[in-house]
N, C-alpha and C positions, 0 to 999 in steps of 0.2 A: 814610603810613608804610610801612616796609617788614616782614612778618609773615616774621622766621627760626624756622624748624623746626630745632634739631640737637641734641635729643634718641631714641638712637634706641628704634624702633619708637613714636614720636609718631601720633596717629589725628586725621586734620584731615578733619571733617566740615559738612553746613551746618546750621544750624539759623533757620529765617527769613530775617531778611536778614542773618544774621551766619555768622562763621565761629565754628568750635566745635571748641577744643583738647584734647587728652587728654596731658598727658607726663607718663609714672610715675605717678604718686598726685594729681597737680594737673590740675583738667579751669577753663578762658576762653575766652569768648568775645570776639567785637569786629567790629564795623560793617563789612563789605563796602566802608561807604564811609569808612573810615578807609583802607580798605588801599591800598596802591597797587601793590606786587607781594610773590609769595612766593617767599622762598628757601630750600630745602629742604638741607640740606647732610650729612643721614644716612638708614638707612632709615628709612622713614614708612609708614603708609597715610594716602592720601587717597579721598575717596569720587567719584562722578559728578558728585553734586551741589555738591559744592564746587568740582569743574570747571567746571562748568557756571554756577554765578553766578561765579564769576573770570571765564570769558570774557566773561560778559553786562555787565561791570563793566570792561571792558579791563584787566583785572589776568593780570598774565602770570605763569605760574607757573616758574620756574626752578631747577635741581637745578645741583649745582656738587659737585665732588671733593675730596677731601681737600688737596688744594694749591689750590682755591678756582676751579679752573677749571669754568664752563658746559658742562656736555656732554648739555645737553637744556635745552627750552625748550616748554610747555603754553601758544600763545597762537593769536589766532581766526583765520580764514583768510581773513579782509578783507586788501587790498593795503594799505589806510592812506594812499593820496591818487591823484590822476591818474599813471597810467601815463607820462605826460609828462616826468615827474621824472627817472624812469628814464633815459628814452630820451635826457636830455639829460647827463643824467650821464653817458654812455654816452661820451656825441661829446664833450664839455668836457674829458675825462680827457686828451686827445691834443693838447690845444691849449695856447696858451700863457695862456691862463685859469686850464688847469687848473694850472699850472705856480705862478701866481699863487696860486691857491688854498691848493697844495699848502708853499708856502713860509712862508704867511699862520700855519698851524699849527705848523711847525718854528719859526718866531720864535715865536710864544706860548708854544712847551715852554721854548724857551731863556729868555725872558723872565722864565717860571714860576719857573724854578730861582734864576735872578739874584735875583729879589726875598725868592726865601726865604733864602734865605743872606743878603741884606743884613739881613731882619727878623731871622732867629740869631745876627749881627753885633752888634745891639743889646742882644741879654742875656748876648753871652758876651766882655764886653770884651779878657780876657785873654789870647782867640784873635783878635782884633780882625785883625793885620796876616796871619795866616795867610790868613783866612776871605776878605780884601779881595787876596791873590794868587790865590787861588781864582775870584774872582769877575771879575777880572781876565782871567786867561787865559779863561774863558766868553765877554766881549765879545768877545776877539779872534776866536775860533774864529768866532764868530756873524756876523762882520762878513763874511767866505765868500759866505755866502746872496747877497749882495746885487749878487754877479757874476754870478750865474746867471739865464741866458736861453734863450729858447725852448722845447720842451716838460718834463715831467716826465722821459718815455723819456730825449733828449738831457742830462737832469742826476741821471739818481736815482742815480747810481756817486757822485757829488760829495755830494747829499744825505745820504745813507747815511753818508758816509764822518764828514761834517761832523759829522751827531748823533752816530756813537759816539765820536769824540774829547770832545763835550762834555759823553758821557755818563759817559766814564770820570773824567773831571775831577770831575763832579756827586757822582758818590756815594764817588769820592775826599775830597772834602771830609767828606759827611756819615760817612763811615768815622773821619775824624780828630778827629767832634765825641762819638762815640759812646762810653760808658764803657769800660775798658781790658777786660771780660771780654765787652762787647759787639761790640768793634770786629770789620770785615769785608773782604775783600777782594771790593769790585766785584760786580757782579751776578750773579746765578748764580740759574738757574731754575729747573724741576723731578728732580731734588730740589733747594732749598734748602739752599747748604752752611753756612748761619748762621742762626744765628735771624732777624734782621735782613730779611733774605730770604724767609724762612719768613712774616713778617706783610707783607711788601710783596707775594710775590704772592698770596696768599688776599685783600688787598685790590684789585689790578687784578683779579683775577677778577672779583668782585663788580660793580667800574668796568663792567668787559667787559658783561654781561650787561646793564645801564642803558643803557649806548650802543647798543647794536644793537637796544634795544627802541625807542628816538627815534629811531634812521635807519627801523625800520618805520614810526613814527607820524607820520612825515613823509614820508612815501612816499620816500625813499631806498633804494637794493639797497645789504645792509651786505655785499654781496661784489664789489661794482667800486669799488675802491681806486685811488689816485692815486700815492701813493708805493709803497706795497705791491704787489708784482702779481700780477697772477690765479695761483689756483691750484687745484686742486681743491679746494670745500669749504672756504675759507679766504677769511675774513670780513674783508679786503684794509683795505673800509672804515672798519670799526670797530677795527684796527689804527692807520688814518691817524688817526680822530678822538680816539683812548683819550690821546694823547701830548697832548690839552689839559686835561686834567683827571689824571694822576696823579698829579699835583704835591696834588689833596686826599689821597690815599692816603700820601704822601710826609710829608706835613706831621703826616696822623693817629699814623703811626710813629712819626714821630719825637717827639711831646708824649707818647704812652708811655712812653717810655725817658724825657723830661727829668721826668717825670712820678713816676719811679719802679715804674711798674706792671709793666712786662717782669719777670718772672721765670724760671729756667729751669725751673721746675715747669711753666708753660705749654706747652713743647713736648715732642715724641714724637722719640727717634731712633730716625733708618730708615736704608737703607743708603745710604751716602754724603750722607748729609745729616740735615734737619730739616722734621716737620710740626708743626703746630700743632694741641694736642687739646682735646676739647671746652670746658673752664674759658678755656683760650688764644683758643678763637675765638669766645666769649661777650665777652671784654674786647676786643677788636678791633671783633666787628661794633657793639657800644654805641658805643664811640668814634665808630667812624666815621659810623653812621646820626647823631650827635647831633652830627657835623662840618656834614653834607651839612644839616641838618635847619637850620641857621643860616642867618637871612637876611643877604645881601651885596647894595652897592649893586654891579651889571654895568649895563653900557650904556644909564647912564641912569634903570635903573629898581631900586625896592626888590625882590628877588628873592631864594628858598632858593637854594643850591648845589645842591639834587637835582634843580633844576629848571633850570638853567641850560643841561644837556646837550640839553634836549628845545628849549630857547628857540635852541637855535643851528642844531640839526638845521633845525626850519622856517627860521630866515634863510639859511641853505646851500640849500634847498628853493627857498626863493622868488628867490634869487638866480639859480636855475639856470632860470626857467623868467619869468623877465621879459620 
């Protein structure tokens, strides 16, 4: 499970083998080996000691911003498998493997979005023929991919171009499903000019921070990217890999609002847009830890969602080094 801190001035101490909560007038504990990482999302204190069994425990500790983005990370200074991974990842990015690779995930995102809308298809009969022109134009755009040859470098202008057409389609749609004081225009980052936006990305943050803790654990660099490319500082990888799993974040949203739970008491306005304040990112991160926290059959095997990102990182791992 995952231990959120975002009450502030919270004191996260150790006590044995547990961790030891203080928020406001309420002091919990809970098993070290319950945890699996912390996400701290206000100010805290934490102690040494509770650093220090997080690492001994591979529990990473992560801090994340008011719009949900990672901007620090408490984790041990092991590489997390042979060097080897590396160095192949390195040379595959330029080839038409990696090209392969890199296409393998743009069809999973498109995939992703296809099938949720089919399954919102099914409870929303009345938008039935809307939702199925929707869905429609997404095959189209997707069918692209499948002339593309040669490296990643020789196609990421076409790639690029392919995902945002299907992206504006994508949440075109989910804009059309959304109640009339909810509805959005398209994606929009930090700030958040909707609510809508406001819990989509405080959720890919979150995402963000789990994937590049499985490119560590699987000895992956979560900064040599295949679609994405280098930059300074900029985690290329874990950019290329986030785009197969938003669609949990996407889904979490959106069973909030059909849900009725979105209120506009939940968020904070800032300038030019919208954050999400503490009540609002209590009802988010439940959701969503108790989205990921459900077991699904993947590739054969009974499997959590929270674990899935980690079960693909090693198969991308070991694919590279066969």
């Amino acid at each position: 499970m995952q231990l959120v801190i975002n009450t502030y001035g919270s004191y996260l101490q150790k006590n044995g083998d547990c961790f030891k909560v203080r928020a406001d007038d309420r002091v919990f504990e809970i098993s070290c080996k319950k945890v699996s990482s912390i996400l701290i999302s206000t100010a805290a204190y934490i102690t040494t000691d509770a650093i220090k069994m997080a690492m001994e425990n591979n529990i990473d500790i992560v801090f994340i911003d008011e719009h949900g983005n990672p901007y620090g990370r408490v984790w041990h200074p092991k590489l997390g498998s042979t060097t080897l991974i590396r160095r192949r990842q390195l040379e595959i990015a330029e080839t038409e493997a990696g090209l392969t690779l890199a296409l393998e995930w743009v069809k999973t995102k498109f995939n992703n979005h296809i099938d949720l809308l089919k399954r919102l298809r099914k409870t929303r009969p009345q938008k039935s023929a809307e939702i199925t022109a929707y869905i429609e134009k997404l095959q189209n755009i997707m069918k692209g991919l499948d002339s593309l040859c040669g490296t990643v470098s020789e196609s990421r202008g076409s790639i690029m171009g392919i995902e945002g057409s299907g992206g504006r389609i994508y949440f075109g749609a989910l804009s059309s499903l959304m109640p009339g004081r909810f509805k959005f225009s398209g994606r929009s980052r930090n700030p958040a000019g909707d609510e809508f936006n406001a819990l989509l990305n405080y959720s890919y943050g979150v995402l963000y921070s789990k994937v590049e803790k499985a490119c560590i654990i699987a000895g992956l660099d979560p900064y040599v990217g295949f679609i994405h490319t280098d930059h300074y500082n900029k985690k290329s990888l874990v950019f290329d890999l986030i785009e197969n799993y938003r669609i949990w974040a996407d889904e979490t949203v959106i069973n909030l609002f059909a849900s009725r739970k979105v209120k506009t008491e939940l968020f904070d306005k800032i300038p030019n847009g919208f954050t999400l304040n503490k009540e609002g990112k209590v009802i988010l991160l439940t959701a969503l830890n108790s989205y990921l926290d459900e077991s699904v059959r993947y590739r054969g095997r009974n499997i959590k969602r929270d674990n899935i990102v980690q079960f693909d990182c090693h198969r991308i791992a070991n694919s590279l080094i066969k």
